[in-house]
VMD Tcl script that draws the C-alpha trace (Angstrom):
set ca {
  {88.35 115.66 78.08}
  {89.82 114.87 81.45}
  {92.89 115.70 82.33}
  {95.78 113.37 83.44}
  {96.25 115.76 86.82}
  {92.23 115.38 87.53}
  {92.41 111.96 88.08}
  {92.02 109.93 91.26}
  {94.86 107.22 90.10}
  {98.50 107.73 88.67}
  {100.20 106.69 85.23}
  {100.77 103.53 84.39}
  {104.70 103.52 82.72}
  {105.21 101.39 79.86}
  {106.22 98.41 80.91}
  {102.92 97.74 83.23}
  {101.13 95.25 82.54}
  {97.13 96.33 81.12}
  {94.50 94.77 80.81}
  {92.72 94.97 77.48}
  {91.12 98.81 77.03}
  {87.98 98.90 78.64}
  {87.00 102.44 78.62}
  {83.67 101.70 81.01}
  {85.42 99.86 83.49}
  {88.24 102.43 83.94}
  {85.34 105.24 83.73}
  {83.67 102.82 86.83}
  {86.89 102.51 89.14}
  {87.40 106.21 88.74}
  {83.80 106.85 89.57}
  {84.22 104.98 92.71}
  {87.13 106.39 93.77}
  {86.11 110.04 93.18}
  {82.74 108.99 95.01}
  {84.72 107.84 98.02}
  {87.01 110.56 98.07}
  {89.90 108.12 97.23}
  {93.33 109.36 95.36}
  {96.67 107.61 94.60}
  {100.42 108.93 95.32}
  {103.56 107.60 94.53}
  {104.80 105.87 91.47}
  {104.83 102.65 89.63}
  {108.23 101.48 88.30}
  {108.48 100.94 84.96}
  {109.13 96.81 85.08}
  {106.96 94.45 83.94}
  {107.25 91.43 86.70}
  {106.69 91.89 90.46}
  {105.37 90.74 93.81}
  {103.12 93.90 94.66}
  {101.78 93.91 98.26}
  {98.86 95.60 100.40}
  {98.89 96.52 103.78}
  {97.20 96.95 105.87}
  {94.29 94.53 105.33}
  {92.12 95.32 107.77}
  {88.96 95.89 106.02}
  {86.74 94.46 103.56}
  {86.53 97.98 101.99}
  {90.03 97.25 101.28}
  {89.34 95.08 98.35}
  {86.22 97.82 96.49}
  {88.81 100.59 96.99}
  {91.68 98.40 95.57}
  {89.80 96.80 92.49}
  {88.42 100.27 91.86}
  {91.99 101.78 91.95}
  {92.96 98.43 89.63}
  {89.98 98.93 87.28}
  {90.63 102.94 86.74}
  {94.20 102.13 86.20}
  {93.47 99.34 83.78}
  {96.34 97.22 85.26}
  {96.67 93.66 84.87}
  {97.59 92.37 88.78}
  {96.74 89.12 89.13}
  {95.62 87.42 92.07}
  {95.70 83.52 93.23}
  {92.11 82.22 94.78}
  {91.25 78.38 95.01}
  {90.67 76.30 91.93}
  {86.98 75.29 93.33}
  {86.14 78.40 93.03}
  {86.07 78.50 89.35}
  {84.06 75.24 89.43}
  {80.94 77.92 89.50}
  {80.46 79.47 85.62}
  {79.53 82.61 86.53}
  {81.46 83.36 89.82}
  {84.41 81.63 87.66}
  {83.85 84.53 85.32}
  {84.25 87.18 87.64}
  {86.68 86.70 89.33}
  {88.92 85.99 86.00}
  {87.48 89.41 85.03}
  {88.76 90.78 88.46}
  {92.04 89.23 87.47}
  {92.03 86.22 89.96}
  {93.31 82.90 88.70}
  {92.82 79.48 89.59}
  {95.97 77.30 91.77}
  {95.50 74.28 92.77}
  {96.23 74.01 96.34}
  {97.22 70.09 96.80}
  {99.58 70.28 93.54}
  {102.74 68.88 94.55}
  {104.81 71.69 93.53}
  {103.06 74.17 96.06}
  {101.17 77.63 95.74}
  {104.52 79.15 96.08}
  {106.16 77.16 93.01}
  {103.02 77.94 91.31}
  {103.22 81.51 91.33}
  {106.49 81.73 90.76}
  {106.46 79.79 87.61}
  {103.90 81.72 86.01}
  {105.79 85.07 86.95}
  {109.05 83.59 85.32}
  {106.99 82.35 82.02}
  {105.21 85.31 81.44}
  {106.42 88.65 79.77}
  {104.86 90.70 81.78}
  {103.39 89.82 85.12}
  {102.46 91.74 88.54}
  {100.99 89.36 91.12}
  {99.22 90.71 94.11}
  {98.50 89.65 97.73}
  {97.92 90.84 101.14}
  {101.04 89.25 103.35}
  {98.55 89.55 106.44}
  {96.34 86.72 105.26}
  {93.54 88.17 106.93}
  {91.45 91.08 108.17}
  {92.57 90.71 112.05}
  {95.63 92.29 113.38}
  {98.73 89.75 112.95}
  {101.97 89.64 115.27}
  {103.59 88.24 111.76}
  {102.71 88.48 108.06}
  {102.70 85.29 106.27}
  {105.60 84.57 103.90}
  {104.00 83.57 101.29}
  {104.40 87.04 99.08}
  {108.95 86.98 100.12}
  {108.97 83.05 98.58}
  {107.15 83.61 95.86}
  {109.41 86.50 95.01}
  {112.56 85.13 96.00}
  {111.77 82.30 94.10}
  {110.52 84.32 90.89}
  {113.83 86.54 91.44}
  {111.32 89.63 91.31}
  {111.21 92.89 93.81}
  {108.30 93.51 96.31}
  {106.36 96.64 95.60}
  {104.59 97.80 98.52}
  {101.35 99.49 98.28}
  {99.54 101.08 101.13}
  {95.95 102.18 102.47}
  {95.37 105.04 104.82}
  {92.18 105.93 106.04}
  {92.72 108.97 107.41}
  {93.80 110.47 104.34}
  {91.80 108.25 102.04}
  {94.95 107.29 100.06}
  {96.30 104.74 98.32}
  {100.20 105.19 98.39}
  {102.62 102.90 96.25}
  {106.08 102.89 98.00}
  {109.49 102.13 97.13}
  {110.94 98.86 95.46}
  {112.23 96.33 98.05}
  {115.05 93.99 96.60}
  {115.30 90.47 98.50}
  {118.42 89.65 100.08}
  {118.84 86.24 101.94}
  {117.20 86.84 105.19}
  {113.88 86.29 105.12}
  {113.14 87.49 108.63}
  {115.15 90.65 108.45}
  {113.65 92.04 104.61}
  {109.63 91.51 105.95}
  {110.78 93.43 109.54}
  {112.71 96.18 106.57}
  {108.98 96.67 104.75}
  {106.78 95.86 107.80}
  {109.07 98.77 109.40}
  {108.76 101.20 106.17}
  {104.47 100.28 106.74}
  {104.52 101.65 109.84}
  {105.56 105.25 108.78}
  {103.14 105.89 106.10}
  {99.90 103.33 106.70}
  {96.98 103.93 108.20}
  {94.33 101.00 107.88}
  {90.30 101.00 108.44}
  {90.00 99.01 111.41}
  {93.93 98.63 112.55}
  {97.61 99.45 110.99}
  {100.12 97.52 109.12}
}
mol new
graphics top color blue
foreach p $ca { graphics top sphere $p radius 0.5 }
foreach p [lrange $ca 0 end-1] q [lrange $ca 1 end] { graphics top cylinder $p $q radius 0.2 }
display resetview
């Protein structure tokens, strides 16, 4: 039996959210991240609602090495995509196996609102995003990921790619104070010390 210390990916602590045990799919993610010489530092808190982040996102390797990590974890991080999306059966299938869900984009209350009420209903809930919004290098994130927390009255946990290393690093808790501005330039700031991405940095 494999030990905990031969692993690619770190424990989960109790109050995590999981998926339902899949011992295939965890078996998989590992696979790929052993394959791509992929490991995992840091720590997860132990709280069961969030706003986690990645940065940089400069790659489309960015999302196999993430849902790998996600699948050999067997965390539960859910992910908004666009309602139409699900209109397909089987694409609607996998991505609600990948953990994406469905938001309607011209609801009244807003993609913000929308996340942010389904983080305060549920009793356990970790929602993910990349604040770049896209692959190119950004002069500013989008702040989509601080609202959505603020408004959800959650931390940010910041996780990290670097290339160079081949890790995926999970960083410190950031609480939300009441500048906007000032708490993304705090974790863009923190990025810049540890991330390395594929293509450019955080």
């Amino acid at each position: 039996m494999t030990g905990t210390a031969d692993l690619p990916v770190l424990p989960l602590p109790p109050n995590a959210p999981r998926v339902k045990p899949n011992a295939f799919s965890r078996w998989l993610g590992r696979t790929v991240l052993r394959l791509g010489g992929w490991r995992m530092v840091g720590a997860f808190p132990n709280l069961p609602k969030l706003v986690l982040i990645g940065a940089p996102h400069s790659s489309n390797w960015d999302g196999v090495w993430g849902f790998a990590a996600k699948m050999a974890l067997g965390l539960d991080i859910k992910i908004l995509g666009k309602d139409s999306l699900f209109k397909v059966p089987l694409l609607g299938h996998v991505l609600r196996r990948l953990g994406v869900i469905p938001v309607d984009r011209s609801a009244p209350a807003g993609v913000v609102e929308q996340a942010a009420e389904m983080i305060r209903q549920a009793q356990r809930f970790w929602y993910g995003l990349a604040p770049e919004g896209t692959r190119k290098p950004v002069e500013r994130w989008k702040p989509g990921f601080w609202r959505i927390a603020k408004a959800a009255q959650v931390p940010v946990l910041p996780a990290y790619f670097h290339y160079g290393d081949k890790v995926i690093g999970i960083g410190p808790l950031f609480e939300l104070g009441e500048d906007m501005g000032a708490d993304i330039e705090r974790i863009r700031a923190w990025y810049r010390t540890v991330s390395k991405g594929k293509n450019h940095d955080a």
